[in-house]
N, C-alpha and C positions, 0 to 999 in steps of 0.2 A: 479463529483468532479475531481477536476485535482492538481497534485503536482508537487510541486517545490521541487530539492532535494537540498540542500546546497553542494558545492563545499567545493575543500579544501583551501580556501581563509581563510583569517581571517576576523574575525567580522568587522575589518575597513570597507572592500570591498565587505563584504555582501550587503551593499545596493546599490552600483554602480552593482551589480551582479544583483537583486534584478530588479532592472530597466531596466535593459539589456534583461532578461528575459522577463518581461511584455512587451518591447516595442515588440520583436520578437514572443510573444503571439498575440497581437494584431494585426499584421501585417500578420499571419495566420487568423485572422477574417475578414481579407479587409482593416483595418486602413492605412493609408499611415503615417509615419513619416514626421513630419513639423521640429520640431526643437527639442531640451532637456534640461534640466535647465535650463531656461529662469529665469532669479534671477532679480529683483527687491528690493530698500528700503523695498516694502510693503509684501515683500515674494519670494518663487521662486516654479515655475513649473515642476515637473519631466519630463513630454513629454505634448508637442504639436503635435496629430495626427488630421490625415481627415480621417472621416467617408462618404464619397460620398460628399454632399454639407455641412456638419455640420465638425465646431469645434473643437475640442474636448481637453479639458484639461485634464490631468491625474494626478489623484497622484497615487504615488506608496506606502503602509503604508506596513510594516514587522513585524512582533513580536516573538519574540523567544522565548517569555513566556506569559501569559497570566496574570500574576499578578497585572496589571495595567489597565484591560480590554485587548481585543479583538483590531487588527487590522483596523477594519469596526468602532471601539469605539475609536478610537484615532482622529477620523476625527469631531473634538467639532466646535462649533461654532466660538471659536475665529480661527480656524485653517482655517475655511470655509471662515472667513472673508479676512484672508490676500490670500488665493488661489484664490477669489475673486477681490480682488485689484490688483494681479500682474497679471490677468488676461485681466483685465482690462489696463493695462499699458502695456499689448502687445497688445493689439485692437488698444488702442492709437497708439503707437509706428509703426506697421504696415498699418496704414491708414485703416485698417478693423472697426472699428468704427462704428456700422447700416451697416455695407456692407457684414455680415456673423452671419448665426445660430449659437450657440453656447451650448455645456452641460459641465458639468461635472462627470467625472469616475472619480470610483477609483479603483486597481487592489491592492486588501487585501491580503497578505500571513501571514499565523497564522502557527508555529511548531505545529506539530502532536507530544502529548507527549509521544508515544509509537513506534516512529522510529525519523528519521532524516528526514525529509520529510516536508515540508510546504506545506501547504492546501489552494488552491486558491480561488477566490472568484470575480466575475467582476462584479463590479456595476455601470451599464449603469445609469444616469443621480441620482449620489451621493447623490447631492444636487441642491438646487437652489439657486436664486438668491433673492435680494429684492434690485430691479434699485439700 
């Protein structure tokens, strides 16, 4: 397990922090950085990394309590569906369209309620897709 500690930002910029981290997490595992909020009508992307020939869309989800589920539990179906369409609308948009693999991660941080500490979590291929 690996933690994220929270800075002394305010909650605004916890999740710009939040992404910052994850991208430079994954970037220690080999990912290369493509792009970052890529926002679309139908949603928007935290990062766009490559994994060697693959894709990769990320979300980055935070929780600072768990009252509402879990980090990994906020990623529902309707959320799958629009990270799905603006993912799709940068396929489109980049001529990558059939011309590249594709997953979806997610990089989960949940507080630890016994310190200040966020508890990480990397979920290589999230979800899937349904054409």
């Amino acid at each position: 397990m690996i933690f994220f500690k929270k800075g002394k930002n305010s909650n605004n910029t916890l999740g710009t922090e939040a992404e910052l981290w994850a991208q430079t997490f994954l970037e220690q595992q080999g990912l290369k950085k493509v792009t970052q909020n890529f926002r679309t009508l139908q949603g928007e992307i935290d990062l766009i990394m490559r994994d060697n020939n693959i894709l990769v869309f990320v979300e980055v989800r935070l929780r600072s309590n768990n009252s509402h589920g879990g980090a990994k539990d906020s990623i529902n179906y309707a959320k799958q569906q629009r990270l799905t369409k603006a993912a799709r609308s940068y396929l489109q948009t980049e001529g990558l369209w059939d011309q590249v693999q594709c997953r979806f991660d997610a990089i989960c941080l949940d507080k630890n309620p016994n310190n200040n500490k966020y508890q990480v979590e990397w979920l290589r291929n999230a979800f899937g897709t349904s054409t």
